[in-house]
C-alpha atoms as a printed R data frame, in Angstrom:
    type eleno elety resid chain resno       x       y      z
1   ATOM     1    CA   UNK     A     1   0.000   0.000  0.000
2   ATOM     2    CA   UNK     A     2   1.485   3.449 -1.100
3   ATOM     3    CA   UNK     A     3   1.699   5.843  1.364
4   ATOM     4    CA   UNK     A     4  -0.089   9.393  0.919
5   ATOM     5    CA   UNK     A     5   2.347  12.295  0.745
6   ATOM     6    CA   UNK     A     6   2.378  14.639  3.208
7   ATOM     7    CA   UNK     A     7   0.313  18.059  2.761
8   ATOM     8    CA   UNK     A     8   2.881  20.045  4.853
9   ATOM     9    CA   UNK     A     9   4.854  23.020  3.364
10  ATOM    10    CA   UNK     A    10   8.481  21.229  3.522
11  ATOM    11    CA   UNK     A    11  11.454  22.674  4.256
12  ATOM    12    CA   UNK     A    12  14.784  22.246  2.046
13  ATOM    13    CA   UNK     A    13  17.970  21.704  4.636
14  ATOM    14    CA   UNK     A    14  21.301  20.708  3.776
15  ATOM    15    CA   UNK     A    15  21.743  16.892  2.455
16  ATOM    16    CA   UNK     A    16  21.552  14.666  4.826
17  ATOM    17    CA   UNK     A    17  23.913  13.554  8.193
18  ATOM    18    CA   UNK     A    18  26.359  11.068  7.636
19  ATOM    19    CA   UNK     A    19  26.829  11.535  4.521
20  ATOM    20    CA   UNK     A    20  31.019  12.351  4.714
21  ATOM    21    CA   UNK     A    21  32.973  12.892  7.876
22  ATOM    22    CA   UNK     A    22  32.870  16.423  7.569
23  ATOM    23    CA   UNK     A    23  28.452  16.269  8.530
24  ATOM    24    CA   UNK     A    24  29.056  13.258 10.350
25  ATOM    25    CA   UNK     A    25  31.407  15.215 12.904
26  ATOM    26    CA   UNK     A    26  28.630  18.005 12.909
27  ATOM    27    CA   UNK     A    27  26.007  15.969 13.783
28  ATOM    28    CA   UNK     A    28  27.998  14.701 16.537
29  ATOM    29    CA   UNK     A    29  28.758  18.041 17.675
30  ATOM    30    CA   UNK     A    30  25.117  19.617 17.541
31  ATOM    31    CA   UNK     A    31  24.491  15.879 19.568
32  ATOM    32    CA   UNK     A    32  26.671  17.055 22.528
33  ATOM    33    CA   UNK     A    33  25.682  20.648 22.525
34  ATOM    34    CA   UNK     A    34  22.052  19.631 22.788
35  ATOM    35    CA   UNK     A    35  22.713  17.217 25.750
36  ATOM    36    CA   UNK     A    36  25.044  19.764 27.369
37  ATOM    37    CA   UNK     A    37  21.875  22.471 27.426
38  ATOM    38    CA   UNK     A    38  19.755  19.604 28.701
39  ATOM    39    CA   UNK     A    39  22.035  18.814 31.582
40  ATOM    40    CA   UNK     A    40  22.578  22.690 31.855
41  ATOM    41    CA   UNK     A    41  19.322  23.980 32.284
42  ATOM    42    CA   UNK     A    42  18.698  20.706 35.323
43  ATOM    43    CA   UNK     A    43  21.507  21.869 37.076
44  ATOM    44    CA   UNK     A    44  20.575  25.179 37.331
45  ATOM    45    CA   UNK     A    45  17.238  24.772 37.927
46  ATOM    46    CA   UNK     A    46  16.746  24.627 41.872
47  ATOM    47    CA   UNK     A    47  15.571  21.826 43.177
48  ATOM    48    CA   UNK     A    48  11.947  23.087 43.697
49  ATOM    49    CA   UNK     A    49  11.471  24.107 40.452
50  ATOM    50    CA   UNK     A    50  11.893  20.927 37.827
51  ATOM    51    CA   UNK     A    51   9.600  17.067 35.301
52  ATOM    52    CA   UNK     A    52   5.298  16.048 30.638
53  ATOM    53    CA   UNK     A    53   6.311  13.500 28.071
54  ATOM    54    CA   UNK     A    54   9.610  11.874 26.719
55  ATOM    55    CA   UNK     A    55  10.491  10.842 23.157
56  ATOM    56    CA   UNK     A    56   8.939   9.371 21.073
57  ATOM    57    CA   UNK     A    57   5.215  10.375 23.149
58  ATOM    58    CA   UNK     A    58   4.310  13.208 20.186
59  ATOM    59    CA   UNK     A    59   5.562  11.506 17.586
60  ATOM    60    CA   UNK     A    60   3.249   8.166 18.063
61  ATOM    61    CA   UNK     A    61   0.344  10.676 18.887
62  ATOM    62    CA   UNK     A    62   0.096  10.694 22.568
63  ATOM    63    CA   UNK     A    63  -1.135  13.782 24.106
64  ATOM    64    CA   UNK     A    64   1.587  15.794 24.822
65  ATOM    65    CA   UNK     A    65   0.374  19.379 26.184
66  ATOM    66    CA   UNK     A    66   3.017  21.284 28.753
67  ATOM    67    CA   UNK     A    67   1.348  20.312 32.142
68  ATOM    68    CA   UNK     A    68  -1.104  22.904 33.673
69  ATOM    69    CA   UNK     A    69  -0.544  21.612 36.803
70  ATOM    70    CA   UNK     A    70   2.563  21.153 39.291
71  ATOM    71    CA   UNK     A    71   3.032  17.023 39.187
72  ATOM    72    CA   UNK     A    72   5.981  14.522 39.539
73  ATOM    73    CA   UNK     A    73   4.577  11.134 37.552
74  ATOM    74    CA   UNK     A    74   6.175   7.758 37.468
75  ATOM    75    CA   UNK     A    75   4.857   5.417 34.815
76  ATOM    76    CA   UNK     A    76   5.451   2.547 32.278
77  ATOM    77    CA   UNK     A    77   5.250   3.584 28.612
78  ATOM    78    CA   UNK     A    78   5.053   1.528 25.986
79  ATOM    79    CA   UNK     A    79   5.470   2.075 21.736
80  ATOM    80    CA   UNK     A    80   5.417  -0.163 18.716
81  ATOM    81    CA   UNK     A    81   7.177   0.431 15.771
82  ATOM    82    CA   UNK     A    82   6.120  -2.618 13.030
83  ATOM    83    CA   UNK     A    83   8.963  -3.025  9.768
84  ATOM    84    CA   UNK     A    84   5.579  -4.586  8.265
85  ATOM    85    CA   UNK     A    85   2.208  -4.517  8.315
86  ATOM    86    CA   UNK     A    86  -0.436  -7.144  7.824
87  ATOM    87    CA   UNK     A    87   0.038  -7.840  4.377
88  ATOM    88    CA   UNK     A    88   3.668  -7.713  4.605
89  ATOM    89    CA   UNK     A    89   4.225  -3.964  3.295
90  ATOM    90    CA   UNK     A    90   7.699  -2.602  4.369
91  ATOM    91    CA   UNK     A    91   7.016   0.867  5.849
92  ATOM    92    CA   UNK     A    92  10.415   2.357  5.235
93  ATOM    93    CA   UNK     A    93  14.237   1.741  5.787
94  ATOM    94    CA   UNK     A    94  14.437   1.058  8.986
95  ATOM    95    CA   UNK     A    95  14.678  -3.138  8.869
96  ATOM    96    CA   UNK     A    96  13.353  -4.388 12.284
97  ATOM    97    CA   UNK     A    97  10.591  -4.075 14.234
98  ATOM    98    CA   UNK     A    98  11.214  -1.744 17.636
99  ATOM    99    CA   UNK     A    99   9.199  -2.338 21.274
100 ATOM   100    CA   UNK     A   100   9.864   0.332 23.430
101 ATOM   101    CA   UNK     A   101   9.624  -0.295 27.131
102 ATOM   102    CA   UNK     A   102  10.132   2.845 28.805
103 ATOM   103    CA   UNK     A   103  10.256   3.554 32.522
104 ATOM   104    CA   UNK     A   104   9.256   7.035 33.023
105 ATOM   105    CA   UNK     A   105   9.976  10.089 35.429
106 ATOM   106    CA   UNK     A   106   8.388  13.241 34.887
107 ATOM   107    CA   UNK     A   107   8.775  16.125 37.142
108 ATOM   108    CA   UNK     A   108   6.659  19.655 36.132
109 ATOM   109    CA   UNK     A   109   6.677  23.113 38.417
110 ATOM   110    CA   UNK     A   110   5.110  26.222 38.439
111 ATOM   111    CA   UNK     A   111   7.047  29.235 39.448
112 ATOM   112    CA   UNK     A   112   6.603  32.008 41.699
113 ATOM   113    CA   UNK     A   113   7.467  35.349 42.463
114 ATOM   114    CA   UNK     A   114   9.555  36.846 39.818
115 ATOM   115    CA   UNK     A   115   8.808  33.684 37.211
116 ATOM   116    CA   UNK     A   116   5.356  33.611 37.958
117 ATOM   117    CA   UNK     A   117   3.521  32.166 35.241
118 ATOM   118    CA   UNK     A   118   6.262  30.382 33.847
119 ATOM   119    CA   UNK     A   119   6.726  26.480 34.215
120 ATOM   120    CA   UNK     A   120   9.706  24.195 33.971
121 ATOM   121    CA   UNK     A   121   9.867  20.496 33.421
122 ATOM   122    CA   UNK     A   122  12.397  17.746 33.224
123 ATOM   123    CA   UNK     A   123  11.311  13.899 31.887
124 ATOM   124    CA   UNK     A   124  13.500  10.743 31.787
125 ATOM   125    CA   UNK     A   125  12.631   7.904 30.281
126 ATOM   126    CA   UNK     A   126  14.608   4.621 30.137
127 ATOM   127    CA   UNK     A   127  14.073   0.820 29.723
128 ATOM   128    CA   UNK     A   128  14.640  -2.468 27.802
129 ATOM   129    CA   UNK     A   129  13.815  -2.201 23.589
130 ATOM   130    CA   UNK     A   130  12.369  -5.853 23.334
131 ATOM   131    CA   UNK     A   131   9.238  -7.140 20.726
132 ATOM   132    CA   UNK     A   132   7.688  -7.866 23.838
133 ATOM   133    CA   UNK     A   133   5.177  -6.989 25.178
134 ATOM   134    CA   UNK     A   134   4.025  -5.125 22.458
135 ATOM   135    CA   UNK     A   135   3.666  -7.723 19.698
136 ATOM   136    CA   UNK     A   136   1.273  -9.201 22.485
137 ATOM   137    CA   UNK     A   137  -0.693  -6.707 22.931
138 ATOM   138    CA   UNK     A   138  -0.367  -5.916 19.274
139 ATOM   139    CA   UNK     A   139  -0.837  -8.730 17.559
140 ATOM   140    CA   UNK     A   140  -2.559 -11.633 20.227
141 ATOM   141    CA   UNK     A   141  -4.887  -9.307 22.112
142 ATOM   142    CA   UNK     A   142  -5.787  -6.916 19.078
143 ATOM   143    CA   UNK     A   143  -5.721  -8.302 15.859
144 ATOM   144    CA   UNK     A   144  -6.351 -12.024 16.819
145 ATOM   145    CA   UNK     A   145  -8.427 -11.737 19.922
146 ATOM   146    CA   UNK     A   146 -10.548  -8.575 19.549
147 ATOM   147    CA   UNK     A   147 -10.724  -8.328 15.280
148 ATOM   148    CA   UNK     A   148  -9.541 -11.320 14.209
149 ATOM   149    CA   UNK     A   149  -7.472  -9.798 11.663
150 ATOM   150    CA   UNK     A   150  -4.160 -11.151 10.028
151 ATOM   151    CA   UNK     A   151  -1.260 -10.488 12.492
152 ATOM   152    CA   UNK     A   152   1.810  -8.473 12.106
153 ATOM   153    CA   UNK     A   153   4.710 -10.090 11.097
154 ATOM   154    CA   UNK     A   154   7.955  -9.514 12.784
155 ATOM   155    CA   UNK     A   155  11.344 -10.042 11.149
156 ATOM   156    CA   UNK     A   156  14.214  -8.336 13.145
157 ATOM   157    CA   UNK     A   157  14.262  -7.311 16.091
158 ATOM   158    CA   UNK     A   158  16.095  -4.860 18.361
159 ATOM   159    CA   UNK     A   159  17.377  -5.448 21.549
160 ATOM   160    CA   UNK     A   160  19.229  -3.146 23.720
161 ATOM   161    CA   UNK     A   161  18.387  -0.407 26.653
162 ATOM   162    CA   UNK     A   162  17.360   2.682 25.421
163 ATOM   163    CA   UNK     A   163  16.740   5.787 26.374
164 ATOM   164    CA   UNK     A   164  15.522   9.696 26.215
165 ATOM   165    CA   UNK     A   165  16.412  12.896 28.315
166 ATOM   166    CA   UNK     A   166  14.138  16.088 27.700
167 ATOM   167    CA   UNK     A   167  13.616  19.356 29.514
168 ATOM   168    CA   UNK     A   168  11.265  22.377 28.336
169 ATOM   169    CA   UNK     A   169  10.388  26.128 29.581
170 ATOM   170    CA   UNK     A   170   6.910  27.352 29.003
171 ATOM   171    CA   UNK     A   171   5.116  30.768 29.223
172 ATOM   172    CA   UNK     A   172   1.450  30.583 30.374
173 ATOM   173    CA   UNK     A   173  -1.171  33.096 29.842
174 ATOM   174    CA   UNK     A   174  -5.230  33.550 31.879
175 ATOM   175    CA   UNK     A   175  -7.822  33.764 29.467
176 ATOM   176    CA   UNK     A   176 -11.384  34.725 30.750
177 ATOM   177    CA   UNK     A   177 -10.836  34.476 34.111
178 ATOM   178    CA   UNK     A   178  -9.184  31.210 33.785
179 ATOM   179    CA   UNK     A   179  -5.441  31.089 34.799
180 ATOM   180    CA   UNK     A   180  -2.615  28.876 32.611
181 ATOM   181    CA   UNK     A   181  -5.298  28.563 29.545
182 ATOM   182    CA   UNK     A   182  -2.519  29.743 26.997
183 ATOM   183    CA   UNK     A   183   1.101  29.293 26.540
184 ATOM   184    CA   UNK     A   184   4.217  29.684 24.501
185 ATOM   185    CA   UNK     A   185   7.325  27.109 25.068
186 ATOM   186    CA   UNK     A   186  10.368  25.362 23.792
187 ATOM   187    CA   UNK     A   187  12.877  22.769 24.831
188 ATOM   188    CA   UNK     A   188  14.817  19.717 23.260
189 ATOM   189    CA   UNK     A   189  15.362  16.343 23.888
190 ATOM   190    CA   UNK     A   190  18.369  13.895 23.359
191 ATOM   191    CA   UNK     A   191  18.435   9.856 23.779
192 ATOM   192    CA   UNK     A   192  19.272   6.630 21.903
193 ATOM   193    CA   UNK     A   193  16.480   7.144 19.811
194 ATOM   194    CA   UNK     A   194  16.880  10.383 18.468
195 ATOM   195    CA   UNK     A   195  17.483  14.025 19.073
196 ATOM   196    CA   UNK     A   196  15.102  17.295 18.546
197 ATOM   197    CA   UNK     A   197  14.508  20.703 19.573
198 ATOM   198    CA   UNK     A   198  11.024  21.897 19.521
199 ATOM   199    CA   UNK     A   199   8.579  25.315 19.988
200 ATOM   200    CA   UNK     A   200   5.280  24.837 20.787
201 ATOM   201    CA   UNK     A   201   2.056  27.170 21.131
202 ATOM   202    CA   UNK     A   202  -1.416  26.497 21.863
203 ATOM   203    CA   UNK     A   203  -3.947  26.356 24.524
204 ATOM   204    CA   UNK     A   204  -4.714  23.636 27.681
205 ATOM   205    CA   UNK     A   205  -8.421  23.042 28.495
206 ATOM   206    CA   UNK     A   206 -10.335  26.133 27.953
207 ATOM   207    CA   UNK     A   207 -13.647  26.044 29.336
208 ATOM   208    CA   UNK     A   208 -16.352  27.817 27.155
209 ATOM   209    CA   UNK     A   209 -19.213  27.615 30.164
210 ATOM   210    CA   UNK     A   210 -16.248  29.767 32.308
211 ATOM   211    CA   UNK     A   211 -15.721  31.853 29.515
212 ATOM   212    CA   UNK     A   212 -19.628  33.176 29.272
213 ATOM   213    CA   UNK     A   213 -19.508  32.917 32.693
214 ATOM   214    CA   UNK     A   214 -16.653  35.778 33.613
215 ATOM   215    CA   UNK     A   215 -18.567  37.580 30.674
216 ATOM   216    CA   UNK     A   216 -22.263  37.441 31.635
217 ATOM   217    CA   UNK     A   217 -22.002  35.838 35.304
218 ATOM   218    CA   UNK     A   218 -22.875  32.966 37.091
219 ATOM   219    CA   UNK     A   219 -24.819  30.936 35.641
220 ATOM   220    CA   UNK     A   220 -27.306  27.851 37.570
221 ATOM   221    CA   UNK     A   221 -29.299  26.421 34.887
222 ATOM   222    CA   UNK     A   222 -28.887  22.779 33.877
223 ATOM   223    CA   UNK     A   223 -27.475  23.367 30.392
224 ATOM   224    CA   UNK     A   224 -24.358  25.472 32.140
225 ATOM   225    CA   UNK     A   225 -24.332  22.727 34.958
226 ATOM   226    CA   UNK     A   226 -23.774  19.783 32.552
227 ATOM   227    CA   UNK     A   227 -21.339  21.920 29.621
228 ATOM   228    CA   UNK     A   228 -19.433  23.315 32.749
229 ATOM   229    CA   UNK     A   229 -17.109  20.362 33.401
230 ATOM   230    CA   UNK     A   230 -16.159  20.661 29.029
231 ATOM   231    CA   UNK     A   231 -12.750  21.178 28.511
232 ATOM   232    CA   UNK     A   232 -10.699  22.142 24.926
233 ATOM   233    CA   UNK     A   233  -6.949  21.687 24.395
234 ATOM   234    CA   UNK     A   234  -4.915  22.203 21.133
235 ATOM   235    CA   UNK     A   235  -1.516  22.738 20.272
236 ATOM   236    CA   UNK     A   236   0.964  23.160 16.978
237 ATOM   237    CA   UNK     A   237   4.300  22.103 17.159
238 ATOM   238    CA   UNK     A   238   7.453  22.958 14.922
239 ATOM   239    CA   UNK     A   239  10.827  20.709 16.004
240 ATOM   240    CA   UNK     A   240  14.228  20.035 14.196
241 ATOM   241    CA   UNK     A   241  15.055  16.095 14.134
242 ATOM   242    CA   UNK     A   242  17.920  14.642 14.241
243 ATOM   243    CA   UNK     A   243  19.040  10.795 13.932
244 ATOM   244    CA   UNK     A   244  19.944   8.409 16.880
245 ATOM   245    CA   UNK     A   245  21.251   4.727 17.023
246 ATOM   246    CA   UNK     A   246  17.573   3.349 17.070
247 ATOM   247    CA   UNK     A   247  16.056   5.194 14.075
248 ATOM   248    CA   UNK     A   248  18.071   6.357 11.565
249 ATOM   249    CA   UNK     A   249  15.999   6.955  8.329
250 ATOM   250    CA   UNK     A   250  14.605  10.490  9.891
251 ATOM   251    CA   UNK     A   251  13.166  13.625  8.197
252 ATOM   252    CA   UNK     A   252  15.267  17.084  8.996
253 ATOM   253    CA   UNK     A   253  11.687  18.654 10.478
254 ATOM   254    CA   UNK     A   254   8.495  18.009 11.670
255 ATOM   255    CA   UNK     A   255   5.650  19.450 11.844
256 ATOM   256    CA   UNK     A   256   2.668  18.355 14.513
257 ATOM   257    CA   UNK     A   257  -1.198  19.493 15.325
258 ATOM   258    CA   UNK     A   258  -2.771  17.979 18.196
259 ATOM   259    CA   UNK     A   259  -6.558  18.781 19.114
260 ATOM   260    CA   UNK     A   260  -8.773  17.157 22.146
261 ATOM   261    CA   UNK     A   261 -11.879  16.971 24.125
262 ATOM   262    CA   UNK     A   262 -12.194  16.646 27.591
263 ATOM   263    CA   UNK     A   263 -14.955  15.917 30.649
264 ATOM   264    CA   UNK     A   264 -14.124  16.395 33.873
265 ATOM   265    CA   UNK     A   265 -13.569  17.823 37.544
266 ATOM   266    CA   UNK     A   266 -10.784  19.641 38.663
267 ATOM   267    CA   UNK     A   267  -8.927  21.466 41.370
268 ATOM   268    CA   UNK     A   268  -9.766  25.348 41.360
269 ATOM   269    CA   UNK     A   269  -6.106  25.887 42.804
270 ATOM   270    CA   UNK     A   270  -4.186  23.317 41.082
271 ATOM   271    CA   UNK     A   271  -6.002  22.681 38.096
272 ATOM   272    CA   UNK     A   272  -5.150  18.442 38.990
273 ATOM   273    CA   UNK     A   273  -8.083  16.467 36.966
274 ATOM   274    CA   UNK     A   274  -9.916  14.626 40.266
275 ATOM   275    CA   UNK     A   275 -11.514  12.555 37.302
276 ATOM   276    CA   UNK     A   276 -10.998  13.130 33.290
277 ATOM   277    CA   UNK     A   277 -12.123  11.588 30.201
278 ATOM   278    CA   UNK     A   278  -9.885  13.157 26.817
279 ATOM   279    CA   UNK     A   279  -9.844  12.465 23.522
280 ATOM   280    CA   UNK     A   280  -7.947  13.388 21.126
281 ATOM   281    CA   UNK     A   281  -6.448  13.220 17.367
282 ATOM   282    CA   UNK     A   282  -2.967  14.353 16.232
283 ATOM   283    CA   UNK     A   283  -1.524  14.836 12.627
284 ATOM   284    CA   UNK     A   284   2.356  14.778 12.314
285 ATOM   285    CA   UNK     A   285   4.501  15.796  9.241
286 ATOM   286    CA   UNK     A   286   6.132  12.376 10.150
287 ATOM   287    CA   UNK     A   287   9.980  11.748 11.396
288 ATOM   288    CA   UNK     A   288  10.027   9.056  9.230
289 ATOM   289    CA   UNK     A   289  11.309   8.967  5.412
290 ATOM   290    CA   UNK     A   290   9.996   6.756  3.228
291 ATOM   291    CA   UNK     A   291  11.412   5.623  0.041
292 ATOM   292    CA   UNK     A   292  11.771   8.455 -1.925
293 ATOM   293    CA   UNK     A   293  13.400  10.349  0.980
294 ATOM   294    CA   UNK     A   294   9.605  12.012  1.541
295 ATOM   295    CA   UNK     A   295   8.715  12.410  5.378
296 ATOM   296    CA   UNK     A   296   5.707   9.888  5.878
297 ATOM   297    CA   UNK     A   297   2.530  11.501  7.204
298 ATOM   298    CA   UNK     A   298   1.210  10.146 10.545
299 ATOM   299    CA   UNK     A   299  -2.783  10.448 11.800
300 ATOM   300    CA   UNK     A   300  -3.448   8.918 15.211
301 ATOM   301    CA   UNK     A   301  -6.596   9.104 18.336
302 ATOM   302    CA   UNK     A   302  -5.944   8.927 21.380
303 ATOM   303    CA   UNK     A   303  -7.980   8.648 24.583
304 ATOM   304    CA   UNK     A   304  -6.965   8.842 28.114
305 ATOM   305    CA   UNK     A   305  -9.219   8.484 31.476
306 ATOM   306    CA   UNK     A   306  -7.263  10.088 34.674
307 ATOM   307    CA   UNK     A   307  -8.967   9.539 38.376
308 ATOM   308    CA   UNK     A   308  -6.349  11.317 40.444
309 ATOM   309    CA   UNK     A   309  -3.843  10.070 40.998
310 ATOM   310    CA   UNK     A   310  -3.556   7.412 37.866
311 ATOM   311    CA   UNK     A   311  -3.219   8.420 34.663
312 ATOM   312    CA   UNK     A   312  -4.236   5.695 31.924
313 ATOM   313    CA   UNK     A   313  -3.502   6.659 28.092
314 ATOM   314    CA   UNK     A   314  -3.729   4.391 24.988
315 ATOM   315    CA   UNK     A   315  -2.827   6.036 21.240
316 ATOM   316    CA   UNK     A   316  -3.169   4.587 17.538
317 ATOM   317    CA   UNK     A   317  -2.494   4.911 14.050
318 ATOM   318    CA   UNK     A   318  -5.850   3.807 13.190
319 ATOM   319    CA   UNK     A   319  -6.566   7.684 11.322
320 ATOM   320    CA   UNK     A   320  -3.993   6.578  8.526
321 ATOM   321    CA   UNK     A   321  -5.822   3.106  7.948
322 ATOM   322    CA   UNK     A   322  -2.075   1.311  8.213
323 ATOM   323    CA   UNK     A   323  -0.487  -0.636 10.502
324 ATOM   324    CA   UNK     A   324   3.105  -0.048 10.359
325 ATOM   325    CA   UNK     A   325   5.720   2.532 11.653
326 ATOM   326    CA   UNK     A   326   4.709   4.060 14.319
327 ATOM   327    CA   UNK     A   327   1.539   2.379 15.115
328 ATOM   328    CA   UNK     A   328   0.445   2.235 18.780
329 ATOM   329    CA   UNK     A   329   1.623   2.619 22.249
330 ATOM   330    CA   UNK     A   330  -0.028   2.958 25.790
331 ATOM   331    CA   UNK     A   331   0.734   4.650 29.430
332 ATOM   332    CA   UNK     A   332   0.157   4.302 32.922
333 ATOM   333    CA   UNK     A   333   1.699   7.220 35.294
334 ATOM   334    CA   UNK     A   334   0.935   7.989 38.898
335 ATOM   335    CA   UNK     A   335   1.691  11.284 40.196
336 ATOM   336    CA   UNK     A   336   3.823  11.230 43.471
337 ATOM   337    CA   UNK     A   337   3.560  15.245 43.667
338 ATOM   338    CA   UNK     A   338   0.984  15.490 46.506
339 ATOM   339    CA   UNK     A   339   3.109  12.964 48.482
340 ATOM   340    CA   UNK     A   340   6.229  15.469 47.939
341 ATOM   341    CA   UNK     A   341   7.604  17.064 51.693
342 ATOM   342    CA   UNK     A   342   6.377  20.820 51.787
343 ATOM   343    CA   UNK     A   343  10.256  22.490 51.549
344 ATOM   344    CA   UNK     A   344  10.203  20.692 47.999
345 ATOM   345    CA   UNK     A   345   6.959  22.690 46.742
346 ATOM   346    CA   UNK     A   346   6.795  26.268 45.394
347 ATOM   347    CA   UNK     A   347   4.646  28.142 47.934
């Protein structure tokens, strides 16, 4: 099956890395500057102040907004990246199929004072690459037990601990009467799987109901009681890719939009979900070149249920009617931040 191309405006960079040691030594240079500012802006970040989503989260279509709220998540995250799909279709020149098992660590803060309305974060993510459990879930649970559609074959496989290191800055703005609606950020990430340094802009669960509401005043009736818990997020995202030692066939840019719907009840101080339902669709540029040297277009939903403090996540590639790439992945975080001592909280 052909793959569509991609409707985004592209970009013309310089041929590609590694193609003489001259670009190969640059790439390995713009490598270790990009880790350096990682580790730079952690260690002068105090302690109080640092932790949303590693690589390859956006990429795969997981929700990845800044977070609204202070929080310090541990989780298990898993991706699937199939060589094949079900009739056998190579997806691109990358030659094995990769099962990310990531550990994750995710620590997000507010600011005060001076910094007010700005918001740091720091996420590491590490773990064994294996086929398992993914093909599993993938190929046992989905397509055999739940469809009973043709599995996905699996030729080679990687196998090695990989990794990712990310850290970000972001800028929120009140809308409405409704404080950390908007914001503006940026940050990078580096790994084993590759590297990138991203801007981002958009908006994090805007109410409409609150909106009217700070307009016109309260309101009591049963239509504003049942729209009031509605939530809307979106975001556009602009980042410049570079390879790693997992994937290696990589377009210079990407492009991302990511949209979603939420239902829920929340903290009027914190803004923590008590209980959320979101869902969600994302279109990406793609990271991945196909044949011609084209980036690949991605399309995936995602839907996530969070009853405080669990987070539960599942994404797919189901919007591009494929099965290959980057085709699913799933998350399950709890957030330690409430169970933080005092002297490690902003005030």
């Amino acid at each position: 099956m052909k793959r569509r191309p991609s409707f985004f405006i592209k970009t013309v960079f310089p041929s590609s890395f590694g193609m003489n040691q001259k670009t190969h030594f640059s790439q390995i240079s713009s490598t270790i500057i990009l880790i350096g500012t990682l580790v730079g802006i952690w260690t002068i970040i105090p302690p109080t102040i640092r932790a949303e989503t590693p690589a390859p989260f956006i990429h795969w279509g997981a929700l990845s907004y800044p977070d609204q709220e202070p929080s310090l998540e541990l989780g298990l995250s898993l991706f699937r990246f199939t060589e094949f799909n079900g009739e056998g279709e190579r997806f691109n020149g990358i030659n094995e199929t990769i099962g990310i098992n990531f550990v994750t660590l995710t620590w997000t803060e507010h600011l005060t004072n001076t910094f007010e309305n700005w918001s740091t974060n720091f996420t590491l993510g590490i773990g064994p690459t294996r086929n398992q459990p993914t093909e599993w879930l993938q190929n046992d649970l989905i397509h055999d037990g739940l469809w009973g559609i043709e599995p996905v074959p699996v030729g080679n496989k990687r196998k090695q601990t990989d990794f990712s290191i990310s850290a970000s800055l972001t800028r929120w703005w009140a809308i409405a009467g409704q404080k950390r609606i908007l914001y503006l950020g940026g940050g990078g990430q580096s790994g084993s799987l590759f590297h990138e340094v991203f801007a981002r802009t958009g908006f994090r669960r805007w109410s409409p109901v609150h909106t009217l509401e700070f307009l016109n005043g309260k309101q009591d009736g049963i239509v504003a009681k049942l729209f009031r818990p509605l939530r809307f997020s979106g975001m556009v995202r602009a980042a410049r890719i570079e390879t790693g030692a997992a994937f290696h066939d990589l377009a210079n840019t990407a492009y991302t939009a990511q949209g979603s719907i939420s239902y829920g009840w929340y903290d009027e101080q914190t803004l923590h979900p008590w209980f959320e339902v979101e869902i969600g669709a994302t279109i990406d540029s793609g990271i991945f070149n196909g044949e011609l040297g084209d980036s690949l277009e991605e399309r995936f939903w995602t839907a996530a249920i969070r009853a405080y403090p669990f987070t539960f996540e599942t994404w797919n590639d189901q919007l591009n009617s494929k099965d290959y790439g980057p085709t699913y992945g799933a998350r399950l975080t709890m957030d330690l931040y409430s169970f933080l001592p005092d002297s490690w909280k902003n005030p």
